[in-house]
C-alpha positions in Angstrom: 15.1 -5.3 -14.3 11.3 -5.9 -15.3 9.6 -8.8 -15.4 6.5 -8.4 -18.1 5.4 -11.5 -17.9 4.9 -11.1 -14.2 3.2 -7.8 -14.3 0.7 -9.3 -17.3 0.3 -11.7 -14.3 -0.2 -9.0 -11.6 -2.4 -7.0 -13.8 -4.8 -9.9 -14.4 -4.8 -11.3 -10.4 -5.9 -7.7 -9.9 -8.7 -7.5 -12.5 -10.2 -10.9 -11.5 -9.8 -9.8 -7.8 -11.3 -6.3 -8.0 -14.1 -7.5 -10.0 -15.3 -10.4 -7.8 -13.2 -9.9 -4.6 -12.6 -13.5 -5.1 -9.0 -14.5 -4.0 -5.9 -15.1 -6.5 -3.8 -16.6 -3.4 -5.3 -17.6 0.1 -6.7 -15.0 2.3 -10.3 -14.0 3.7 -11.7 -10.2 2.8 -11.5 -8.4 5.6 -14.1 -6.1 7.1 -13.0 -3.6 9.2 -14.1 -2.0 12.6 -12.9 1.7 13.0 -12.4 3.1 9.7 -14.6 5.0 6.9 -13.1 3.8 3.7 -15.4 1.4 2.3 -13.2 -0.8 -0.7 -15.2 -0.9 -4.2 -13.9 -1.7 -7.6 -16.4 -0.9 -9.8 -15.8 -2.5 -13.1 -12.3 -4.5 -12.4 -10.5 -1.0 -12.1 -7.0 -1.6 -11.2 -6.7 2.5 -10.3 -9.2 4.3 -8.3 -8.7 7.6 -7.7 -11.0 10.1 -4.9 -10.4 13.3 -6.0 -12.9 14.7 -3.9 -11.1 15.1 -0.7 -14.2 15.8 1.6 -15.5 12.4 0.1 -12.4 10.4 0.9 -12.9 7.6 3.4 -10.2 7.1 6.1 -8.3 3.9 7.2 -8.7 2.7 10.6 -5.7 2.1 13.3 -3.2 1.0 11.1 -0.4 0.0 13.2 2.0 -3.3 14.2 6.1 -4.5 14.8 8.6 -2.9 12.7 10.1 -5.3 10.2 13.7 -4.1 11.2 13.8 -2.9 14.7 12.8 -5.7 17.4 10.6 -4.1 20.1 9.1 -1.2 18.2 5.8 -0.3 16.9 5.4 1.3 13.8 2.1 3.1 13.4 0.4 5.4 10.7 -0.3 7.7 13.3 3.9 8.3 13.4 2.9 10.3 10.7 0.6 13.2 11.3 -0.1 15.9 8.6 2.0 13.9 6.2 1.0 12.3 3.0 1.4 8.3 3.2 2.1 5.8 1.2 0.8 2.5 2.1 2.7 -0.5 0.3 1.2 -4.2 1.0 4.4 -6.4 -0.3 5.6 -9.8 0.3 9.2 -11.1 -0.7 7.7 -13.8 -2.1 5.7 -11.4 -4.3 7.6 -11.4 -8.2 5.2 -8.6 -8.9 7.2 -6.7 -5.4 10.3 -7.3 -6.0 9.4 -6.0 -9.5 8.5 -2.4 -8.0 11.0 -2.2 -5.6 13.2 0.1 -7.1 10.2 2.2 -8.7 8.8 3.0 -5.1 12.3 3.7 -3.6 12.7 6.3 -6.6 9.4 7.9 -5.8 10.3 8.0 -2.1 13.5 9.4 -2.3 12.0 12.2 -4.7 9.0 13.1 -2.4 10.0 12.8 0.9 11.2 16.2 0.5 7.6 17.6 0.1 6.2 15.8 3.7 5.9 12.3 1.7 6.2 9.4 3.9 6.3 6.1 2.5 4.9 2.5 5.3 4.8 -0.6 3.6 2.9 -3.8 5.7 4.4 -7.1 4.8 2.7 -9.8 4.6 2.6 -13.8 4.6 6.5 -13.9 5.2 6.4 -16.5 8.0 10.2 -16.2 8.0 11.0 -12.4 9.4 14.9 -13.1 8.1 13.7 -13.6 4.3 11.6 -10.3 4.5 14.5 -8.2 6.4 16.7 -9.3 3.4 14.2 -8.1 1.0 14.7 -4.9 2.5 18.7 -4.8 2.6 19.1 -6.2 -0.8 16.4 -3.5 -2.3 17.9 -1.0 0.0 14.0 0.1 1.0 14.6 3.2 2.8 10.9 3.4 4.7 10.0 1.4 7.6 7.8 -1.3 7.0 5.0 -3.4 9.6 5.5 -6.8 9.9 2.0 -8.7 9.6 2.9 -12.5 8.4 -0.9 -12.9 9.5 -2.6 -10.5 7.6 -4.3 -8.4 10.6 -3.3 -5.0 9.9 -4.9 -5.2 6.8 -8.1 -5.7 8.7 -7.7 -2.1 8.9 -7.5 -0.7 5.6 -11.6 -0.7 4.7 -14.1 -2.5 4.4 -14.4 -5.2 2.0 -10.3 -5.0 1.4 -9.3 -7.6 -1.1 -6.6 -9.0 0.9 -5.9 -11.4 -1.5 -4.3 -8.4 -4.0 -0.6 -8.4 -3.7 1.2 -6.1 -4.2 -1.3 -3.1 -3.4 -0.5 0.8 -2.8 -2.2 3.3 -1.3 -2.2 7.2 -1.2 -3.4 8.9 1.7 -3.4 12.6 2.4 -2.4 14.8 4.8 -5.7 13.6 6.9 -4.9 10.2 6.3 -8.1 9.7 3.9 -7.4 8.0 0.9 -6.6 9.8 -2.2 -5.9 6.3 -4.5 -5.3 3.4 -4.9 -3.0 0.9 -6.8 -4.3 -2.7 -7.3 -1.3 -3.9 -9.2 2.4 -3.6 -10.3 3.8 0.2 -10.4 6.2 2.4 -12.1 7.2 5.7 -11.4 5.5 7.1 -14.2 2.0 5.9 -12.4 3.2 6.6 -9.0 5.2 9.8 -8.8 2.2 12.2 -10.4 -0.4 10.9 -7.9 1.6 11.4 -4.6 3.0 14.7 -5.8 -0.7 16.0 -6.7 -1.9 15.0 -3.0 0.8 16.4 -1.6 0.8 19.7 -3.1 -3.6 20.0 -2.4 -4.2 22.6 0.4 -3.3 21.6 4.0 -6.9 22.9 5.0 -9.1 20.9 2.1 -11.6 19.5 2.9 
């Protein structure tokens, strides 16, 4: 089920954000050491899309626990030549629990093509509360557990880490390709990833 009145909420939260990079809950901007993707939101856009891939900034060392599995360390790098998803979520987040099922559906229907989806949670200070998120919206991907926000210190410079939820689409170089300052559907989802995944291995 939907919940407009959240993703009206969402969809503003992200407007005022992206415009002034001013915070809609707590958390400090980050700027990051180690990557070339430089954030900027020019006129409140809630989609940004670098279609250009030999002008497409990379992420830095993205890379902390696994949500599920004690012990481990899930890292972007797990993921070499594959197109990547990047889903910053919180189970507190209406506007994530809202997408849930939308980005499970786009998952399923693109792994096939070397889609792999890595979502970072954050500000869930209580690991059992986010491991249920997980179970009760049987989420298929792995996820990184960051309660305190510092592996989105390495998504770009000037990150709005105040924007939940927030997707990105990374090619097969890990540059990124989009991204998603708000609520999604399939419908806005499912096109981008399968358009990235299908550009020339070689591009760029």
């Amino acid at each position: 089920m939907k919940f407009p009145s959240l993703r009206l909420a969402a969809a503003a939260c992200s407007l005022v954000v992206a415009a002034t990079v001013a915070g809609c809950a707590t958390g400090d901007d980050a700027v990051v050491q180690g990557g070339t993707f430089e954030f900027v939101s020019p006129g409140g856009k809630t989609e940004l899309f670098y279609d250009v891939p030999s002008e497409r900034g990379k992420v830095g060392k993205v890379s902390g626990p696994d949500l599920m599995t004690d012990g481990k360390t899930t890292s972007l790098t797990d993921y070499e030549g594959q197109v990547v998803v990047l889903n910053v979520w919180g189970q507190w987040c209406g506007p994530c629990r809202g997408e849930a099922d939308d980005l499970e559906k786009v998952y399923e229907s693109t792994k096939g093509q070397g889609v792999q989806f890595l979502g970072i949670n954050v500000r869930d200070y209580t690991k059992d509360k986010a491991q249920d998120f997980v179970v009760n919206n049987k989420v298929g991907y792995p996820s990184i557990y960051d309660p305190e926000m510092r592996t989105l210190l390495s998504l770009g410079k000037n990150y709005p880490t105040s924007v939940i939820p927030t997707t990105i689409v990374l090619d097969r170089q890990h540059r990124v390709a989009a991204v998603f300052l708000k609520e999604l559907l399939v419908e806005d989802l499912q096109p981008v990833v399968e358009r990235v995944a299908q550009e020339p291995q070689d591009q760029g």
